[in-house]
N, C-alpha and C positions, 0 to 999 in steps of 0.2 A: 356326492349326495349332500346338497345344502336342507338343513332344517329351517322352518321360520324361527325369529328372531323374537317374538312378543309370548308372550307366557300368556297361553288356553288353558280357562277349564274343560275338562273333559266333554263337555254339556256344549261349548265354543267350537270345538274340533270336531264332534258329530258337524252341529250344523253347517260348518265351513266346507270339511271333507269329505261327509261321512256319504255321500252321494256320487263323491268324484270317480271319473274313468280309472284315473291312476289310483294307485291304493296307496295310504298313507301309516303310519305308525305313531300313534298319541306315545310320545315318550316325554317324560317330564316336564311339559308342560308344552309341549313343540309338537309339531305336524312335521314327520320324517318321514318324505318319501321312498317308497320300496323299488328296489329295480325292478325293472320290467322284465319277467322270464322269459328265457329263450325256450327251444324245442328241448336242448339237453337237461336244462330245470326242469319243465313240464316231465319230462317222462322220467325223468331220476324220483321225482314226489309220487309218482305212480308205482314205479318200482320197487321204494322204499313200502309206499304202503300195504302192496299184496305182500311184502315178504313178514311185516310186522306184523298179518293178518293172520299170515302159515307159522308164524312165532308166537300167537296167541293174543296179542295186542290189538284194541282198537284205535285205530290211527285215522289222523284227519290232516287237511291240509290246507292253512293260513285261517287259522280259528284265533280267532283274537284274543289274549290271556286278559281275564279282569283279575288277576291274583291280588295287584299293587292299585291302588285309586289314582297314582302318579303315573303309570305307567302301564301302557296296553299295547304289547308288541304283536306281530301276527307271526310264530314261525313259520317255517317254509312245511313243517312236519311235526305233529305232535303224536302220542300214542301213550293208551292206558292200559291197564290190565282191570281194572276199578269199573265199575257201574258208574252208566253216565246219568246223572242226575239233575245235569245243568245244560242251559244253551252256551255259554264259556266258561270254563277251568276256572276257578277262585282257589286252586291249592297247587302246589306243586304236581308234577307229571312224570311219568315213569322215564319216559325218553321225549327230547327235544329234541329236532333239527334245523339246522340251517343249513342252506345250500348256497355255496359262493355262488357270485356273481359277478363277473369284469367289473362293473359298476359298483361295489360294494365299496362302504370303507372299513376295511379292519378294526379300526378303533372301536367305532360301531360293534360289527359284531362281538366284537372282546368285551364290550360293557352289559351287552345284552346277557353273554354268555356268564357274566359275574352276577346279575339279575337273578336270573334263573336257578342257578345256584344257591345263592342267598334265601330265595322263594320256596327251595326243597324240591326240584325238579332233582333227578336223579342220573338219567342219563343224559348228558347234551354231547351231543354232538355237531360235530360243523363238518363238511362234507366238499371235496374241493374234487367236481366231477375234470376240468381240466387235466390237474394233477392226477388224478384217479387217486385222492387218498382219504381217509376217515381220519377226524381229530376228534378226542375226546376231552373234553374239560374236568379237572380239577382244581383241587386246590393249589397249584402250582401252577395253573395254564392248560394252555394246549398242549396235547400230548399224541402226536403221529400213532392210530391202534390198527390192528389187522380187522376187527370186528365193529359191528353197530348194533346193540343189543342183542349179542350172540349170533347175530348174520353174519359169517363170512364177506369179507369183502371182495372176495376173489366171483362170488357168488352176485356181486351187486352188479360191478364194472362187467362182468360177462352177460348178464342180462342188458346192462344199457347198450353194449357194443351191438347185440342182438336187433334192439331198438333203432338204433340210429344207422 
C-alpha cells in the first residue's frame, strides 16, 4: 500500500479522490489507499454488524472519522451506543474495527490503531478472519482477546464458517 508523496489539504483529497472507484484514506496529509475487500471482509463487516446490533450498538461500516482535521480514516467497522447526531463521528466511538487484509500494511494499521486511541475510541479492535483471531488495542499494543465487545469469538468465526 503506497501513499502519495505531496502533502493535501483535506479540501485537495476530496477533489482529487473523493469520487474515485477505489476508496482512499486522507491520513496526514496523504491519500492512502484501502484494500479492496474480498467476499470473507464483506461478510465478516455484516456479521460483526448484526451481532453489535443484538449487543445493543449501532454499527456502521467505512464511515469516515472527521474526529482529527489531519486525519480521516474509514474503519472497516464502527459502533455506538450514543445517539447519532452527526453525518461523521467528531469524538471517539465505543468500538472500532479493522479487518485485516493480505494487502494491508501493519504499520498502517498499528498507527491508526494508536489514533483511535489517543481520539478516546474505547474498544478497537483488529480482526485477523484468516487466522480466525480478535486483537484488542491498548496501551501496550495488540493483545490476542477471546471477545469483541462482549461477542464471543467462538460465536463470530461460526457464523462466518456458516457464510462462506
Amino acid at each position: 500500500m503506497v501513499a502519495t508523496a505531496e502533502r493535501l489539504s483535506f479540501a485537495e483529497f476530496k477533489a482529487l479522490y473523493g469520487r474515485n472507484e477505489e476508496s482512499y484514506e486522507y491520513w496526514n496529509g496523504r491519500a492512502v489507499p484501502k484494500s479492496m475487500p474480498k467476499w470473507i471482509h464483506g461478510a465478516l463487516q455484516i456479521i460483526l454488524g448484526q451481532l453489535l446490533i443484538q449487543a445493543g450498538y449501532k454499527p456502521a461500516a467505512e464511515v469516515e472519522l472527521r474526529i482529527h482535521p489531519d486525519y480521516h480514516p474509514k474503519p472497516d467497522v464502527i459502533a455506538t451506543k450514543r445517539k447519532i447526531n452527526e453525518e461523521y463521528p467528531t469524538s471517539g466511538l465505543e468500538v472500532v474495527i479493522e479487518i485485516l487484509s493480505e494487502e494491508d500494511a501493519m504499520e498502517y494499521v498499528l498507527d491508526k490503531c494508536e489514533h483511535y486511541l489517543a481520539w478516546g475510541c474505547e474498544g478497537i479492535y483488529v480482526v485477523d478472519p484468516s487466522a480466525k483471531r480478535i486483537y484488542h488495542w491498548n496501551q501496550r499494543g495488540l493483545e490476542i482477546v477471546s471477545e469483541l465487545a462482549g461477542i464471543p469469538g467462538e460465536r463470530i468465526w461460526a457464523m462466518l464458517d456458516e457464510q462462506l
